[in-house]
N, CA, C and O of each residue as an XYZ file, in Angstrom:
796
protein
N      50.680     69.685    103.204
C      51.377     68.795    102.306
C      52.795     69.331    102.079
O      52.875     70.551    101.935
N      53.845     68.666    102.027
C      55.152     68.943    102.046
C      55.749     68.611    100.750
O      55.554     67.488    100.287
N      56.517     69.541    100.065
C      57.265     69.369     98.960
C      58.530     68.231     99.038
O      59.338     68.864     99.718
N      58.952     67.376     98.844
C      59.790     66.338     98.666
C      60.757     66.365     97.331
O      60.217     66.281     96.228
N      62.351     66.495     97.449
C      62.968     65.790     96.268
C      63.779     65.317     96.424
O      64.600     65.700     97.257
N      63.926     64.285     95.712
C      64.944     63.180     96.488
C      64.950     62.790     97.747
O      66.005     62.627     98.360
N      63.736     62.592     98.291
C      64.401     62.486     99.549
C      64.097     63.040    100.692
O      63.741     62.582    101.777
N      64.376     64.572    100.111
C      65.024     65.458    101.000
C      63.321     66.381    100.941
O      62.650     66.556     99.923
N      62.943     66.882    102.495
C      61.769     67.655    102.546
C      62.249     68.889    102.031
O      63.384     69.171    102.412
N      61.762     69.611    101.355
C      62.366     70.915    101.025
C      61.092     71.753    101.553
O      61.485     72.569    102.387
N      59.852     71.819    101.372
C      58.752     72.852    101.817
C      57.924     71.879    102.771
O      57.692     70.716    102.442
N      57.472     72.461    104.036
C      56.517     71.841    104.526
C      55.546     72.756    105.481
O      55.958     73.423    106.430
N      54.552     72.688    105.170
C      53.422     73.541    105.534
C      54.005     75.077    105.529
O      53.921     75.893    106.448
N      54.605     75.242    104.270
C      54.512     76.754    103.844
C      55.713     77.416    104.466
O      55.836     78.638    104.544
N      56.800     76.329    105.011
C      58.013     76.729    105.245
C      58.834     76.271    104.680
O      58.475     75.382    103.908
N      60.354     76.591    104.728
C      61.407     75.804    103.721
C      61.980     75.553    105.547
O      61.917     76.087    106.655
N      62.591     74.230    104.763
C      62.926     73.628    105.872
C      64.455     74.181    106.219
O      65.177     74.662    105.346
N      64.901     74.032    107.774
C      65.983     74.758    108.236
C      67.600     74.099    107.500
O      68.629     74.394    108.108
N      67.700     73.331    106.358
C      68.409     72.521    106.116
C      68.803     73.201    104.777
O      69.646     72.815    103.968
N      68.187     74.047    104.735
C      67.968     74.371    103.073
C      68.685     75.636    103.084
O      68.573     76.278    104.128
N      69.607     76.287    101.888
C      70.189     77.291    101.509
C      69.195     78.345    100.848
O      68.353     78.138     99.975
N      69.513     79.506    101.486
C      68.034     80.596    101.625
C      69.245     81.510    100.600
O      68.678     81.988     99.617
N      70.476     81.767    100.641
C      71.079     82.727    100.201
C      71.173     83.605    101.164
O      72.279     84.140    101.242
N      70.105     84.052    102.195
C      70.334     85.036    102.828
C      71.235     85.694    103.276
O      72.133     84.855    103.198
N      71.702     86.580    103.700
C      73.102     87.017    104.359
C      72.633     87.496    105.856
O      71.600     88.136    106.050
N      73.318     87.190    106.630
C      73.676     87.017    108.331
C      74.284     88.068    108.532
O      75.202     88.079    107.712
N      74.325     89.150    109.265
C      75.152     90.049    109.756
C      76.129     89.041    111.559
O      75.722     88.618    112.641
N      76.979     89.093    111.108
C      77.920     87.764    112.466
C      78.522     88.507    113.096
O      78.622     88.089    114.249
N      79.293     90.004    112.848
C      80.153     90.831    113.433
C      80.393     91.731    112.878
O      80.463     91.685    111.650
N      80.697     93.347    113.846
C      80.907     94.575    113.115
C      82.168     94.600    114.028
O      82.065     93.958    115.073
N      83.234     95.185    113.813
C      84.713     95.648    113.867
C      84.681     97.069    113.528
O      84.161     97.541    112.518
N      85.525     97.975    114.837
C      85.514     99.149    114.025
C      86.554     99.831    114.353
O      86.625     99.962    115.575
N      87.385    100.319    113.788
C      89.035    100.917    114.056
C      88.620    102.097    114.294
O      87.638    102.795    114.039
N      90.039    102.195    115.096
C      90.601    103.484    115.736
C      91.536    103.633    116.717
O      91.592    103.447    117.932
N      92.631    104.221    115.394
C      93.845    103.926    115.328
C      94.163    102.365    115.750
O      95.148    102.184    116.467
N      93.344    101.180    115.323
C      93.775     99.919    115.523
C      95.124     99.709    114.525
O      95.490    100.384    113.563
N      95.640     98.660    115.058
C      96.855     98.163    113.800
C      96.404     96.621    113.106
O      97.005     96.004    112.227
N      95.308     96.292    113.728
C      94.571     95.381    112.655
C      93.151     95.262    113.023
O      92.813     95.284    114.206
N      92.315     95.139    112.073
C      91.000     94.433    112.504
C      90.807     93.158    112.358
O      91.190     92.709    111.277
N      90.375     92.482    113.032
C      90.799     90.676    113.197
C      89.272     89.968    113.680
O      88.472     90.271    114.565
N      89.299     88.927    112.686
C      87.772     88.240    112.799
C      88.816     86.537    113.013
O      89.294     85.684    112.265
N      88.728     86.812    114.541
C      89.247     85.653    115.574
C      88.313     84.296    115.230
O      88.722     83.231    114.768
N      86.942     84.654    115.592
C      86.199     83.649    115.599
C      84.447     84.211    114.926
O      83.982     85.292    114.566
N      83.978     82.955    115.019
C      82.812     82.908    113.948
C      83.320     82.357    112.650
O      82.655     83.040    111.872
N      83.796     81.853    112.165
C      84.177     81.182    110.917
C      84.217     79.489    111.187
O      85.050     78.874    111.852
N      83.044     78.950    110.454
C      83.076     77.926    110.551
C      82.263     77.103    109.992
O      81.328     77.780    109.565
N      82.024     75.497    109.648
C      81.114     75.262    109.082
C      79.663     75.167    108.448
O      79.139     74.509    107.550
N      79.088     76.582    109.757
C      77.797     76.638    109.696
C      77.770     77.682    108.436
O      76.624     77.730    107.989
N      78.591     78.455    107.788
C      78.136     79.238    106.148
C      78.822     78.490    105.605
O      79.544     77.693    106.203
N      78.746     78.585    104.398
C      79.121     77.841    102.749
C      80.151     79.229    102.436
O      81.348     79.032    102.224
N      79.554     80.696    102.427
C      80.361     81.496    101.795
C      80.391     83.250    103.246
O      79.465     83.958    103.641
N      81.426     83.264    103.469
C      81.920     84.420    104.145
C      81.751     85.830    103.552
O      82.142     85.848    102.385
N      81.355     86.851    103.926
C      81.331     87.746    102.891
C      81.901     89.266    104.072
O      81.421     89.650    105.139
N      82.852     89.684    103.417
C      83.288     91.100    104.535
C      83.168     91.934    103.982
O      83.637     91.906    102.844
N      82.377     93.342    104.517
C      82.379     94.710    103.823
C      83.052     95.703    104.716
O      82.918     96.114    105.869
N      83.879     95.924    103.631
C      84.641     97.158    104.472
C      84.119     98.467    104.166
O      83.995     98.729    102.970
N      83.769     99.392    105.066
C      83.608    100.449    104.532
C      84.243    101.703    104.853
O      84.309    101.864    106.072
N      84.612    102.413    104.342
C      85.142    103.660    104.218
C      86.562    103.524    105.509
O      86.737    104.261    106.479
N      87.309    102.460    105.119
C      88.531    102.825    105.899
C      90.009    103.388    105.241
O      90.780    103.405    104.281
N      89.676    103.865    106.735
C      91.176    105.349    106.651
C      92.210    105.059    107.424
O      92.308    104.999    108.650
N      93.170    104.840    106.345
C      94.324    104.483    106.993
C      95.233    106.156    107.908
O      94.680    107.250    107.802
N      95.985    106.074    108.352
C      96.465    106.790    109.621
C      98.264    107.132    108.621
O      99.077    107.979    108.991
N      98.402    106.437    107.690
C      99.941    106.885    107.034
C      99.299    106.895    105.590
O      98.413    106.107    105.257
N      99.720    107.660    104.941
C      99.595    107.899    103.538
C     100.237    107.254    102.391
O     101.436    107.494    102.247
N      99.651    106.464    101.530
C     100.431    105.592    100.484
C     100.585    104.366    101.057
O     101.667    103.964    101.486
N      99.450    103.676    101.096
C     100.123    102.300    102.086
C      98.753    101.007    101.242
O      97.676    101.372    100.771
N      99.192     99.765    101.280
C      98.179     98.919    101.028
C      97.090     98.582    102.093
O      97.225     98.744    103.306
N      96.298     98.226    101.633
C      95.366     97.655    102.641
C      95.216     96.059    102.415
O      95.147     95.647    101.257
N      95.160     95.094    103.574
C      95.697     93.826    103.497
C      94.926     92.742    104.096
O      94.588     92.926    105.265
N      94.567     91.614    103.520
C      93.700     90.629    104.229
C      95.048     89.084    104.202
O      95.823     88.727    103.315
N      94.800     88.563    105.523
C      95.603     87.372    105.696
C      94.784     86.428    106.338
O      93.999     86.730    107.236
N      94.966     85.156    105.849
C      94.139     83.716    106.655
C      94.960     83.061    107.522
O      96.177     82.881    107.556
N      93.849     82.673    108.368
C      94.546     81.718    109.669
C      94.174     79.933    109.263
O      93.160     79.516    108.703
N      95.048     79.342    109.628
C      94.757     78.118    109.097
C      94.698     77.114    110.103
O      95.222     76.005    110.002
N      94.104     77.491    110.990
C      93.783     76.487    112.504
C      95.186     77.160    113.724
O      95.005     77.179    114.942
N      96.324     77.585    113.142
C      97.526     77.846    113.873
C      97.148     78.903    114.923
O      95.966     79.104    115.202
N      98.050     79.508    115.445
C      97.687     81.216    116.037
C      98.111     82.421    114.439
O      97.315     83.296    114.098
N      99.130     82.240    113.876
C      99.403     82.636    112.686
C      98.367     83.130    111.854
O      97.399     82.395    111.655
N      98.420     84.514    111.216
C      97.502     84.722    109.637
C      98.588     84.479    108.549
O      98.734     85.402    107.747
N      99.203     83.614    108.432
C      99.597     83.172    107.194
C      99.591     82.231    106.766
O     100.614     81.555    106.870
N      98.336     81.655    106.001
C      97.925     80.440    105.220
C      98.760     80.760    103.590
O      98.830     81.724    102.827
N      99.211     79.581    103.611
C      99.834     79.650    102.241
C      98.415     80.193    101.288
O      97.244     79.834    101.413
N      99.064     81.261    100.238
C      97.979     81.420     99.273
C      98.965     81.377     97.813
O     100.190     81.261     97.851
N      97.980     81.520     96.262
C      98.467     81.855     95.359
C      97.157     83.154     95.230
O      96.080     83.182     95.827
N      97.690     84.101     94.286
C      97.072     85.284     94.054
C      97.488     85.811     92.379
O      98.458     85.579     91.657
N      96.084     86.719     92.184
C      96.246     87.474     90.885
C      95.325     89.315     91.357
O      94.250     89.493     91.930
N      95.975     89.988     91.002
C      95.616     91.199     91.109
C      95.657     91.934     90.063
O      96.797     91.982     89.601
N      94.368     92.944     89.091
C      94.555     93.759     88.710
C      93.728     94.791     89.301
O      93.009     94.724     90.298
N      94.033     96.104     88.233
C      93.020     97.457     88.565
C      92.543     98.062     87.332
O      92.821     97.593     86.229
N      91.895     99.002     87.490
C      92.008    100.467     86.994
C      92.240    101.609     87.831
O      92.173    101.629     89.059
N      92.644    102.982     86.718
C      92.695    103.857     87.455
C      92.379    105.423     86.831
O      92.228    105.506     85.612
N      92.310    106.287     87.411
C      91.847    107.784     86.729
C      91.619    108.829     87.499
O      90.621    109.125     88.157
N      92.627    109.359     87.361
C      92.756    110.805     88.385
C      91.991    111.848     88.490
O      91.256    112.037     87.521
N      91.926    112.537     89.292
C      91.055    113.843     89.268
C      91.508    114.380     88.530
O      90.551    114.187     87.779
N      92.391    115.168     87.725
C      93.109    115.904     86.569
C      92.771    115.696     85.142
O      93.035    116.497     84.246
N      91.997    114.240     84.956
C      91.846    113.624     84.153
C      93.161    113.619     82.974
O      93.306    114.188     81.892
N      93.947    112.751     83.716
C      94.986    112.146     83.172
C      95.506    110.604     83.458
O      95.066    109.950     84.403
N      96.688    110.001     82.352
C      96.955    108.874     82.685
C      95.865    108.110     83.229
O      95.754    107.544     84.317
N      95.067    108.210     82.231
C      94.132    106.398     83.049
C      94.745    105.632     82.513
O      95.501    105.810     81.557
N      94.382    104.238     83.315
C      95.304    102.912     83.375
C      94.209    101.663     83.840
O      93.351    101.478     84.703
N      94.850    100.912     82.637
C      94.448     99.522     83.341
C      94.860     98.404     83.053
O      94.844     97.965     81.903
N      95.461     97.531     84.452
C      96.534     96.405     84.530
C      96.773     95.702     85.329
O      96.471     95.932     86.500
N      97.426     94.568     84.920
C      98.045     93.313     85.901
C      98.973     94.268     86.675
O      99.594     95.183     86.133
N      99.024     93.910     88.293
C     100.034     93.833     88.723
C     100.526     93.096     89.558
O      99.980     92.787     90.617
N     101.829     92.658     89.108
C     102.889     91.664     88.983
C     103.412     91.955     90.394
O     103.771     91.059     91.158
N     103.436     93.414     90.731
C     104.061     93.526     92.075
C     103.580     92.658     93.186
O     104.188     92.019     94.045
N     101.884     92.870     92.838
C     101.036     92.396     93.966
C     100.495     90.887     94.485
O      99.976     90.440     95.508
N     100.999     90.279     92.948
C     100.276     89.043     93.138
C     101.673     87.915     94.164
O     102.895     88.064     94.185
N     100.687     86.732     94.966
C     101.097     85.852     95.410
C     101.473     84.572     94.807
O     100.720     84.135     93.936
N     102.497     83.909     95.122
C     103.008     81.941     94.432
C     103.567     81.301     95.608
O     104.613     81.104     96.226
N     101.934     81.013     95.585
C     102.283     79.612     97.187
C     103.163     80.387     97.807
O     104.356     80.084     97.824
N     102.543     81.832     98.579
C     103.344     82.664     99.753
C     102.634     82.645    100.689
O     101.524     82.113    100.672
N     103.124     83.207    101.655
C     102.155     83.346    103.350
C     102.223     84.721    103.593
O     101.729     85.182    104.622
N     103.004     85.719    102.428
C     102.225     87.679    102.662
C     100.877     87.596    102.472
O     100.194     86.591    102.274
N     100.544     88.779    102.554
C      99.102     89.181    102.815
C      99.036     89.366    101.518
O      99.864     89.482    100.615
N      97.768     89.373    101.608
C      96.904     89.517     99.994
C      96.755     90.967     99.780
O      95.953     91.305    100.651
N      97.120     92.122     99.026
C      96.930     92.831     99.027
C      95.711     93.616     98.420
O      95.825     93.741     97.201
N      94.653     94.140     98.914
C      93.502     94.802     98.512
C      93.181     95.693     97.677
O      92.411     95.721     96.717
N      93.875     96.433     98.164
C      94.236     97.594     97.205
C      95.432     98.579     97.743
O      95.773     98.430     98.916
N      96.152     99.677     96.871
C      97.266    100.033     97.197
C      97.073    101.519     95.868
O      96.568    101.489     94.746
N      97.545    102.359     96.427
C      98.128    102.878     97.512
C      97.343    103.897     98.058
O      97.230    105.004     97.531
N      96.786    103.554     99.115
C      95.278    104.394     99.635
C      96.046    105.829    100.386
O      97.139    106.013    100.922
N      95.028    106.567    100.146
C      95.205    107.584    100.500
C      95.131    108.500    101.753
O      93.952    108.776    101.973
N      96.072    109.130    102.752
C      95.652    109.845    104.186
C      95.064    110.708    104.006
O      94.695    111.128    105.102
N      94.556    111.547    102.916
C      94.372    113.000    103.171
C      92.771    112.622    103.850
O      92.132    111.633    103.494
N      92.282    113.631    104.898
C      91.128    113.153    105.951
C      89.803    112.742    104.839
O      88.767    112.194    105.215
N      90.109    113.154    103.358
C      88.644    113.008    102.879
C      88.804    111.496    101.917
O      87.958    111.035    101.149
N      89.962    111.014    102.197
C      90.174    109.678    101.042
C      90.037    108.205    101.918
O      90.023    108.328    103.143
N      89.941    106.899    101.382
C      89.582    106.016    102.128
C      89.369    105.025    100.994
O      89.381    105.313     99.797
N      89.116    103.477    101.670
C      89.137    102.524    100.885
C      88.285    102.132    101.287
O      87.932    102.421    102.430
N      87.340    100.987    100.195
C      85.661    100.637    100.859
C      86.089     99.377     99.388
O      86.854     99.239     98.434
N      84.728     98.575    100.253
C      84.969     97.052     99.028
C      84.411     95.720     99.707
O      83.289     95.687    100.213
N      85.055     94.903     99.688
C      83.924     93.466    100.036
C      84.846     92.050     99.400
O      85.139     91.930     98.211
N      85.193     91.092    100.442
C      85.855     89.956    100.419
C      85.081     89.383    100.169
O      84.145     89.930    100.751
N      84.561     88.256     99.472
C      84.381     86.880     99.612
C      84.898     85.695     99.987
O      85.391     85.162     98.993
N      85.038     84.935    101.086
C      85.771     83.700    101.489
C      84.893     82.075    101.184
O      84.196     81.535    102.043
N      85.050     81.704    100.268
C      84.204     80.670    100.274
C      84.557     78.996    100.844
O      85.705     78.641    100.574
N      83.996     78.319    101.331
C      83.387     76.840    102.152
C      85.308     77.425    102.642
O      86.376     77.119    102.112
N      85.031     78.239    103.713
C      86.622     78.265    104.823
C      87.192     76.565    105.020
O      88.265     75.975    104.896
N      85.439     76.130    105.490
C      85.734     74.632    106.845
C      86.033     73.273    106.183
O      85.973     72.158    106.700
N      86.464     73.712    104.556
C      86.852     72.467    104.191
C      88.144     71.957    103.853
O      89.095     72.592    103.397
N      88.039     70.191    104.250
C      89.511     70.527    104.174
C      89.992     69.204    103.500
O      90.642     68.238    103.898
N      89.343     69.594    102.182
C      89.275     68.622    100.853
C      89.856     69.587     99.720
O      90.988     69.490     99.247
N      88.990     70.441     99.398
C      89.645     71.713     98.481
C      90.271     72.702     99.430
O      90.343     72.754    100.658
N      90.810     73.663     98.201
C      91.504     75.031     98.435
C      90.222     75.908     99.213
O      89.047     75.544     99.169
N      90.583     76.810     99.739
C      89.825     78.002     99.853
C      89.957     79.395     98.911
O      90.803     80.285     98.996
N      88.654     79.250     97.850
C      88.746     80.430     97.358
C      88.102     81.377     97.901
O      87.243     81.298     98.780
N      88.768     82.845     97.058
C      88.556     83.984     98.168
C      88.524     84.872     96.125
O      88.944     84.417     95.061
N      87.862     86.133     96.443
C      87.918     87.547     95.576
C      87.627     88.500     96.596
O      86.940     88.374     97.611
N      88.386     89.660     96.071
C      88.127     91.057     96.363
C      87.727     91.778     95.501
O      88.050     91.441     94.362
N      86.814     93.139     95.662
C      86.566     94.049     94.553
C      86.669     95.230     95.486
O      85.942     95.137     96.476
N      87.431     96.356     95.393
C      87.229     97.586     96.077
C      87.438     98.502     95.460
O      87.922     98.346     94.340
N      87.165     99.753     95.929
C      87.092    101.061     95.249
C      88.050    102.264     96.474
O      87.556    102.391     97.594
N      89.021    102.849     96.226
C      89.627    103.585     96.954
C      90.194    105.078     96.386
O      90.623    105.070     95.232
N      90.216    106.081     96.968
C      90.808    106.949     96.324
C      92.244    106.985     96.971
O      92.722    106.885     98.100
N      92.683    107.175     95.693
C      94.682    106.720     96.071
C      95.559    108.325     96.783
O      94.857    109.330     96.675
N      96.474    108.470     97.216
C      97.523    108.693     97.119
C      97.779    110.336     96.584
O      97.906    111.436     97.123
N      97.770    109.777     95.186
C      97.968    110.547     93.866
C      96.985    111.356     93.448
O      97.174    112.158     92.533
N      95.525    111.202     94.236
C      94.485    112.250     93.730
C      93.561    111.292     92.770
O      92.860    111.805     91.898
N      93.602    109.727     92.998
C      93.227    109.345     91.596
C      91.889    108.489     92.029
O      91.316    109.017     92.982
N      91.489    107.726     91.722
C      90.483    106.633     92.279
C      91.237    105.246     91.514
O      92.072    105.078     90.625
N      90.431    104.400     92.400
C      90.998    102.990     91.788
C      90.460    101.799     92.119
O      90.524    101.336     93.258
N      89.751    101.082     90.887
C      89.359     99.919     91.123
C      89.869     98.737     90.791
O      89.930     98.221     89.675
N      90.354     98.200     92.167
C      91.119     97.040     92.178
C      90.334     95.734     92.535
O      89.406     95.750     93.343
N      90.860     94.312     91.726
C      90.329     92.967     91.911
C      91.117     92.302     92.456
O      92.295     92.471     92.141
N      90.851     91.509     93.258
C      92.200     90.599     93.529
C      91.635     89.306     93.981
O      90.681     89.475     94.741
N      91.964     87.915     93.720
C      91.385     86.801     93.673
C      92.416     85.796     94.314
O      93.416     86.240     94.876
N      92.233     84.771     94.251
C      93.113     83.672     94.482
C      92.169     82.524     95.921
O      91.003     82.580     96.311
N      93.287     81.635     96.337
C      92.468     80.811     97.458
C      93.936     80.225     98.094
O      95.053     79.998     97.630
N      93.471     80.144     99.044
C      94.151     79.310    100.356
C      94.629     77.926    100.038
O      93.707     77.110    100.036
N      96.084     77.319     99.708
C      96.286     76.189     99.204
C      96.965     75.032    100.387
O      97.969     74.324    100.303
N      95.918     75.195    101.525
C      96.070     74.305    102.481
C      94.966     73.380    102.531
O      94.033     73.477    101.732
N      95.025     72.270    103.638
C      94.019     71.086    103.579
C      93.184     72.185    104.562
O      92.091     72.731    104.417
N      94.109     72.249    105.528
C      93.280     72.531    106.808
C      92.082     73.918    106.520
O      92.104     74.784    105.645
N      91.185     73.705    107.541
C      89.908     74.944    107.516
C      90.372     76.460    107.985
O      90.952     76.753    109.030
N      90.027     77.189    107.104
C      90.207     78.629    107.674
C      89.593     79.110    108.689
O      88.369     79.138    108.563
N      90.025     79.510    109.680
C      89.213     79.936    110.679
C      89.243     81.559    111.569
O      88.841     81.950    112.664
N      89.936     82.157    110.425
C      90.177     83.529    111.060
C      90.288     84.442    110.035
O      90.476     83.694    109.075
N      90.296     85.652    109.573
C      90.734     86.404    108.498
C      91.263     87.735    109.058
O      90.390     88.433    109.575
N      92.178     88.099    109.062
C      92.961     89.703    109.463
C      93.264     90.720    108.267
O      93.777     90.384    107.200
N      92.798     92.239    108.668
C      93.187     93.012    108.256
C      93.724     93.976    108.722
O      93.196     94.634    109.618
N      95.187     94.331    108.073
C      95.715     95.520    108.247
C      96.094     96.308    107.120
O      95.735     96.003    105.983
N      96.893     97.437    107.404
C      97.614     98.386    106.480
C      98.995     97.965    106.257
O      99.368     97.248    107.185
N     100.041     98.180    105.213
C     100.806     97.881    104.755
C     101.911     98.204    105.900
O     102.884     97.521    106.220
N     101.384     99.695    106.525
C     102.417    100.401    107.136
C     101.424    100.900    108.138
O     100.283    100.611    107.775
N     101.457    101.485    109.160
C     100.726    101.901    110.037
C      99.822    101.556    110.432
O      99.637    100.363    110.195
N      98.712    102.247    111.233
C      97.515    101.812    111.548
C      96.583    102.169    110.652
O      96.813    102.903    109.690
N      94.912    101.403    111.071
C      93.777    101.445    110.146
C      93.191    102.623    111.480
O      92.907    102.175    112.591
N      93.061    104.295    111.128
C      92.631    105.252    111.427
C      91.312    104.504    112.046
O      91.315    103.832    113.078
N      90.145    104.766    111.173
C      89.070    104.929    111.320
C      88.213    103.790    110.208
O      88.634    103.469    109.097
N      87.240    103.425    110.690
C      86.544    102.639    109.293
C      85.860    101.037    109.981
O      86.044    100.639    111.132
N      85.252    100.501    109.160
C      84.313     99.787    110.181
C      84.079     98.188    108.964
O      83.439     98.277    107.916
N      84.671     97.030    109.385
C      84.165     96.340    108.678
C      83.436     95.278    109.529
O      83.538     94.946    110.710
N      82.488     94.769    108.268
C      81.053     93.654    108.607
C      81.600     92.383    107.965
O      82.199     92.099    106.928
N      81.101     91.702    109.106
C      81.309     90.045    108.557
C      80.033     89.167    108.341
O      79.690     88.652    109.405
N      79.454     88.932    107.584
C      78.408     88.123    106.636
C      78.585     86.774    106.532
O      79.508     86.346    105.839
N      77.606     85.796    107.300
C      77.277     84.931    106.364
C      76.635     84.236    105.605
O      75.461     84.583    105.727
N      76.732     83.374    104.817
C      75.484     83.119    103.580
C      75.647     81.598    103.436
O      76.563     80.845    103.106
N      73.951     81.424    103.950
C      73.779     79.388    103.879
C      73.730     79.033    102.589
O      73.625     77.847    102.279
């Protein structure tokens, strides 16, 4: 006997039907630098997820003091989809001094085509690195915006750690179909990100 609502079969003989949103997450692609100058998710983005999800983990940039950066493709060859953006953090050093926590004004985007910045200002020394997780949500539509958040955790620069947010969405018609990351300045050393998706 099959569960029915509206309509729509949702259970039938003890399965959910293939139509139906499980939440699950998809592993679609692993990327992994060395000494790359971007990691780039060309293809796989497309109407078959609702929501994109990227984990970066433990990447090491190759120059010291530099942002780490995500940009959208908007059907063009180009990663610069117009975006608007808001970024804050916290922060707190090994010394335990100057903690902080704030907007910054430097970082955020108004209807620009720079990169979104992730977090800043990550650190070279061989034991520091940036790790965290994009969300891109419904890329393939091209009725609304594309919203997007970041949350990452990096140790900076300065000796400090830092947890940065950064939000905003893509203010084009057209479907996103690519997402790039690089460093502000140099190459991405070492570090490995996963691309997810979720029905």
């Amino acid at each position: 006997m099959g569960v029915i609502s509206n309509g729509t079969t949702l259970l039938d003989a003890g399965a959910l039907d293939s139509g139906i949103a499980t939440g699950a997450m998809t592993l679609l692609s692993t990327l992994t630098a060395s000494s790359s100058a971007n990691l780039t998710f060309a293809s796989g983005i497309s109407s078959t997820y609702k929501e994109y999800i990227f984990k970066f983990i433990d990447i090491h940039p190759a120059t010291d003091n530099v942002g780490f950066t995500a940009n959208f493709r908007d059907g063009s060859s180009a990663y610069d989809a117009t975006k608007t953006t808001t970024h804050f953090y916290a922060y707190h050093s090994e010394g335990d001094d100057t903690p902080a926590f704030g907007y910054r004004t430097d970082q955020d985007l108004a209807q620009a085509t720079g990169t979104l910045n992730l977090g800043i200002p990550v650190g070279a020394d061989a034991d520091q690195c940036i790790t965290g997780t994009l969300h891109l949500f419904e890329p393939s539509s091209t009725t609304f915006v594309k919203h997007f958040l970041a949350n990452v955790s990096m140790s900076g620069s300065a000796n400090d750690v830092h947890n940065s947010y950064a939000s905003g969405y893509c203010n084009v018609t057209a479907a996103i179909d690519g997402v790039q990351f690089a460093m502000t300045s140099g190459n991405i050393d070492a570090g490995t990100i996963k691309m997810y998706g979720i029905k």
